[in-house]
C-alpha positions in Angstrom: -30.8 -4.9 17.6 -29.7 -2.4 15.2 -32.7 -0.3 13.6 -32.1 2.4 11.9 -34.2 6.2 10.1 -36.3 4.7 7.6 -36.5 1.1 8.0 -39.9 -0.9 8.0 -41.2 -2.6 11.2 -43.6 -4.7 12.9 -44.6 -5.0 16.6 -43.8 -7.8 18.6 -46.5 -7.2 21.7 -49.4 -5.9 19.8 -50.8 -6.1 15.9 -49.3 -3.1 13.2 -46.3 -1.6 12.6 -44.6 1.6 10.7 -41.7 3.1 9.9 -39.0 4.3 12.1 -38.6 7.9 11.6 -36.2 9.1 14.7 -34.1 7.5 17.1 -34.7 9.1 20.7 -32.1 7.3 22.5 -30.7 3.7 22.5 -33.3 2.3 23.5 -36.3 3.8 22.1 -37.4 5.5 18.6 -40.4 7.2 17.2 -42.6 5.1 14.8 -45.0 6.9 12.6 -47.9 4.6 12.3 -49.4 2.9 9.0 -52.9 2.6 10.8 -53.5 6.5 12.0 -50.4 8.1 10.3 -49.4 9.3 14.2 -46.0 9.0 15.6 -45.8 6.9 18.5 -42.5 5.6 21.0 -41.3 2.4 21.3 -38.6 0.4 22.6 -36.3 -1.6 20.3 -37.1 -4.7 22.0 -40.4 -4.5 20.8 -39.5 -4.2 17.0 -38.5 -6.8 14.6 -37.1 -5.3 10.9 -39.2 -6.3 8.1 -37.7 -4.1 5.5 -34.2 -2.4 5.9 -33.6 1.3 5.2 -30.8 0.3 3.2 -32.2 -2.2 0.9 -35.5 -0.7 0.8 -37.2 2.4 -0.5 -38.7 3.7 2.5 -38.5 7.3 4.8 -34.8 7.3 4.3 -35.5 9.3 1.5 -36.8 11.8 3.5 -33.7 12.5 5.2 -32.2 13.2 1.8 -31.8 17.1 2.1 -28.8 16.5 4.6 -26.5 14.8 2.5 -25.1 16.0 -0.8 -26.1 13.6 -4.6 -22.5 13.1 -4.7 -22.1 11.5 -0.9 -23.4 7.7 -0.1 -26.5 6.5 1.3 -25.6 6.5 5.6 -24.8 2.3 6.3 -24.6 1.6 9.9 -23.1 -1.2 11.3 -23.2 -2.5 15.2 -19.7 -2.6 17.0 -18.5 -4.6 19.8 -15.7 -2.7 21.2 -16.1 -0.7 24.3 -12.9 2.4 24.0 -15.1 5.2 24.8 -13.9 7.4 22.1 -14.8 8.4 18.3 -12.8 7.4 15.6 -13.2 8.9 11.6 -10.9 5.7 9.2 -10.7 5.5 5.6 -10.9 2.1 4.6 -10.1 0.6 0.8 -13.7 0.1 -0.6 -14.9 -3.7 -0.7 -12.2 -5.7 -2.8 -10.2 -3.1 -3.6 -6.4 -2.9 -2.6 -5.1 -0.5 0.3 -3.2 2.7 -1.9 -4.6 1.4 -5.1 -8.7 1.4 -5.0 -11.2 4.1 -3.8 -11.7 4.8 0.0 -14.4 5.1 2.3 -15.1 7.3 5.1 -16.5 6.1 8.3 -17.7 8.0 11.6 -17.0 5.3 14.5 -19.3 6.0 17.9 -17.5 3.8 20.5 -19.2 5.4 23.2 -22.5 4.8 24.8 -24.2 8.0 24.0 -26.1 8.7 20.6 -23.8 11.1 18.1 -25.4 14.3 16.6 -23.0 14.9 14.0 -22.4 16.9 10.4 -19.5 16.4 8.2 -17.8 18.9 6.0 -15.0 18.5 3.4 -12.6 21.4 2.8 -11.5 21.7 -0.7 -8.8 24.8 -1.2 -10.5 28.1 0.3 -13.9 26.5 0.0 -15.5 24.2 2.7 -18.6 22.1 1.6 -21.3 20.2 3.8 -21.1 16.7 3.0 -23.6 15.4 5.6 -25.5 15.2 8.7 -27.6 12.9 11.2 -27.2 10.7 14.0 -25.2 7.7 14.8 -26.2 5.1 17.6 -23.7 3.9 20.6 -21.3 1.3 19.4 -22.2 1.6 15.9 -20.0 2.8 12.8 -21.5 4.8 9.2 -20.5 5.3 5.9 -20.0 8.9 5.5 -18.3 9.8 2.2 -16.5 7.7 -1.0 -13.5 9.0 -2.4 -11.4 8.4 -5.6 -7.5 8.2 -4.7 -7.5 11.3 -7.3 -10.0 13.1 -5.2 -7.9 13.6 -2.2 -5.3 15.7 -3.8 -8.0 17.9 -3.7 -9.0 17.7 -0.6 -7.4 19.4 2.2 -9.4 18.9 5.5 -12.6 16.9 7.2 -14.3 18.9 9.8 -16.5 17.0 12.0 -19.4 18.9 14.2 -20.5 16.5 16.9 -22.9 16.8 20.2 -23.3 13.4 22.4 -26.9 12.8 23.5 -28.4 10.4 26.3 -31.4 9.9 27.8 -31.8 9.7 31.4 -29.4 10.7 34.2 -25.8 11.1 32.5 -23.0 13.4 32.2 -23.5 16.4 29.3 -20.1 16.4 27.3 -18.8 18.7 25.9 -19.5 19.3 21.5 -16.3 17.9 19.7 -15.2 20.1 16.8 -12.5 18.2 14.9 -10.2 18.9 11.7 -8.3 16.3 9.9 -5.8 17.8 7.8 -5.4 15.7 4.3 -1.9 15.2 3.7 -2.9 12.6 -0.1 0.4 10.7 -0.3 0.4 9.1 3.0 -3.5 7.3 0.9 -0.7 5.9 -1.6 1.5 4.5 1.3 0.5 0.8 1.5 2.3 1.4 5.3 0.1 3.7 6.2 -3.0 1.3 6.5 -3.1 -0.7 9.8 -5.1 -3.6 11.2 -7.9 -2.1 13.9 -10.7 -3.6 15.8 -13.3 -1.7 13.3 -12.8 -3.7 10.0 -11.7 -6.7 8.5 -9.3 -5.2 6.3 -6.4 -2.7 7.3 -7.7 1.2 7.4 -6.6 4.6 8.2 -7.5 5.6 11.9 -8.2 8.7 13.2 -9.0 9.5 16.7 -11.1 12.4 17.0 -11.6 12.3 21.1 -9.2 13.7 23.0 -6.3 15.6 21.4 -5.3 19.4 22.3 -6.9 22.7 21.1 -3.3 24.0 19.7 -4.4 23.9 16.0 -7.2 26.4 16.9 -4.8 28.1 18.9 -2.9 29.0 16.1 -5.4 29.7 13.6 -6.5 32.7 16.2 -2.3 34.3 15.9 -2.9 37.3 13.9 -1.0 37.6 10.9 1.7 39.5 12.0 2.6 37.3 14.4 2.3 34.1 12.2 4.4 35.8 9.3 6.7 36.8 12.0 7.6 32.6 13.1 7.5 31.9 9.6 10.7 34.2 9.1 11.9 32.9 12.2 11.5 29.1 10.7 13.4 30.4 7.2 16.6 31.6 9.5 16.6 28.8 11.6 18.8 26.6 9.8 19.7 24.0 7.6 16.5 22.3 6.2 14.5 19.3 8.2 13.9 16.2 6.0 13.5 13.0 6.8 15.8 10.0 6.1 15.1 6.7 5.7 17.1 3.9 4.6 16.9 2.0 1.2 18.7 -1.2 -0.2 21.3 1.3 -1.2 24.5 2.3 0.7 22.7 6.1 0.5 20.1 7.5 2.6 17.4 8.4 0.7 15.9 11.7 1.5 12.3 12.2 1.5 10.8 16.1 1.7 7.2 16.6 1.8 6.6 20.0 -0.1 2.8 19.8 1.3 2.2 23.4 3.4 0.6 21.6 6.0 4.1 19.3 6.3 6.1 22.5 6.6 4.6 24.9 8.7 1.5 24.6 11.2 -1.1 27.0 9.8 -1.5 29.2 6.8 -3.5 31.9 8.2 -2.4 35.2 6.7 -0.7 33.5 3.7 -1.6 33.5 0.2 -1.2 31.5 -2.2 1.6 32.8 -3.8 2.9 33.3 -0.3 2.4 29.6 -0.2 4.0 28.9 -3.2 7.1 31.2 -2.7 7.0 28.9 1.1 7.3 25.5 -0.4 10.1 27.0 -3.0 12.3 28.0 -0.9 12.2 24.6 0.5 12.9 22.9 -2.2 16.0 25.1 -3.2 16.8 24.8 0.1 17.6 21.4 0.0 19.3 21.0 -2.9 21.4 23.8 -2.1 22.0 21.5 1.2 23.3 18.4 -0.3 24.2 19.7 -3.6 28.0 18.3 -2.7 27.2 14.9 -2.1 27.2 12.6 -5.6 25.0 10.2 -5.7 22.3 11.2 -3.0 18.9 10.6 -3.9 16.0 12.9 -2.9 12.3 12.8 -3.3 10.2 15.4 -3.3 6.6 15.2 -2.5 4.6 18.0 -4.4 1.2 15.8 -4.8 -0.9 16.6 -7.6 -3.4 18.9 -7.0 -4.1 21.4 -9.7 0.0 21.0 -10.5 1.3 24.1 -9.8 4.0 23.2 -7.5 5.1 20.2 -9.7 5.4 22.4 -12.6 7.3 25.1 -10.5 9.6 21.7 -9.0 9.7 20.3 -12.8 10.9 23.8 -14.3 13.5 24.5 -11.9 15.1 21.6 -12.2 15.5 22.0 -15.8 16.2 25.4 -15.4 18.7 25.7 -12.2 19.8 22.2 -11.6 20.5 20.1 -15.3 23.3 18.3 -14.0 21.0 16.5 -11.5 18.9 13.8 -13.1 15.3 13.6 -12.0 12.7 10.7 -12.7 9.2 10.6 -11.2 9.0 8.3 -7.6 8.3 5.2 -7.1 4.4 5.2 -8.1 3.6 2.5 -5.5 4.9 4.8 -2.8 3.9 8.2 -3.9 1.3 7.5 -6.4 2.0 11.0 -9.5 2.5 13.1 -6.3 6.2 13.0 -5.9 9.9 13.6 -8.2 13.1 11.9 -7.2 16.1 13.7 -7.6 19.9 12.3 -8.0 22.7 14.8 -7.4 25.2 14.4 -10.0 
């Protein structure tokens, strides 16, 4: 049985009851007792729920200094897949339509340990605690809610987690885990999938596993990362991706995002950035800039608009005889311009 911080219980074995107040392992939690006000253990087994934490209001409040006004109350939810591994999904909020609606932010623990974990959102140069607490084995919880709009703000999630279990068992390692935001791919109906978490299609990201490079390259000095990004400018032509339309012509798609061009921006500032993503774009116009007809879209996102007003000006300033129009909005959402060469 699922039982979660705050909810109201009685015992099965013996008269009385309390509130749950922390979860020791998955088996047992504390109970702070309406008789003598003392906090006492007890297994699950023993417990039946007479008033949820997330209907009633009951101690959860006073686990309210860990989460931010702005974030939603922590929903768990029992799980009945056995993977071994920790998953974060955003998943279109309850009737809403993948790409379209707001999303929500779940922490999946498909492992038979309890999680320890905080959450932090990384907006620009600024990172921001979003919240914290502790997640049961084979259980899923509403971290965050998110307005399409609001990731083109956002550029990472951090997560912070330590396993925990009682008993005789193996002591893991903590997982430290980044998930850069890259907004357009929310606006991408094809980027939702169907998964063994949810009844509708979601985002899935695996947060087990993986490799240690990122950090690897976030400890390169500057030097040495300005360095390979000069190497990367006089490598060659440009790299964008084609993919075919209902058109004879390829349609080129070129993500403008930093984090799409280059694999850390340690060292860089933002007009370093800026200059970066420009010479990307020029790049590739100069690169097809012979071949009538071709269609190119270029994903800038929205953000604060800087680079869509940089995109939008020199095209009117440098390249008139191309027409541009904004992307197809179900594809791109406002972050993105298509360009025709002429």
């Amino acid at each position: 049985m699922q039982i979660n911080i705050g909810d109201k219980v009685r015992f099965l074995s013996e008269t009385g009851g309390g509130v749950v107040t922390r979860i020791l392992d998955a088996k047992t939690v504390m109970i702070l007792n309406d008789e003598d006000e003392f906090e006492i253990p007890s297994l699950k087994s023993d417990l039946v729920v007479i008033e949820s934490s997330q209907t009633g209001n009951t101690a959860q409040t006073k686990t309210s200094n860990t989460t931010t006004s702005s974030s939603p109350s922590p929903s768990k939810q029992s799980l009945f897949v056995e993977k071994e591994e920790v998953y974060a999904a955003f998943v279109p909020k309850e009737s809403s339509v993948a790409s379209e609606g707001p999303l929500e932010l779940y922490l999946i623990n498909d492992t038979n340990q309890i999680l320890l974990y905080n959450y932090y959102n990384e907006k620009g140069q600024r990172t921001e605690g979003v919240t914290a607490g502790n997640l049961d084995p084979k259980s899923k919880i509403l971290l965050a809610e998110y307005e399409l709009k609001d990731l083109n703000e956002l550029s990472s999630c951090h997560f912070q987690i330590l396993y925990y279990q009682q008993g005789i068992s193996s002591i893991k390692n903590p997982l430290t885990r980044t998930i850069k935001i890259q907004a357009v791919k929310f606006y991408k109906s094809s980027s939702y999938k169907d998964t063994a978490y949810f009844h509708q299609d979601a985002i899935l990201y695996k947060l087990t596993g993986g490799s240690d490079l990122e950090q690897k390259l976030d400890e390169l000095s500057d030097k040495d990362f300005k360095q390979a990004i000069r190497e990367k400018k006089t490598s060659g032509k440009v790299k964008v991706a084609e993919k075919s339309n209902n058109s004879n012509d390829q349609l080129i798609e070129v993500d403008l995002h930093i984090n799409a061009l280059i694999d850390s921006v340690t060292g860089l500032s933002n007009a370093d950035i800026l200059e970066y993503q420009m010479n990307k774009f020029h790049d590739t116009l100069r690169q097809y800039q012979y071949e009538k007809g071709k269609k190119i879209v270029f994903i800038h996102g929205i953000g604060n608009g800087t680079l869509k007003q940089r995109v939008l000006s020199e095209l009117k300033r440098k390249y008139r005889k191309f027409y541009q129009q904004d992307a197809s909005f179900k594809e791109y959402g406002w972050g993105a311009t298509m360009v025709t060469i002429r």
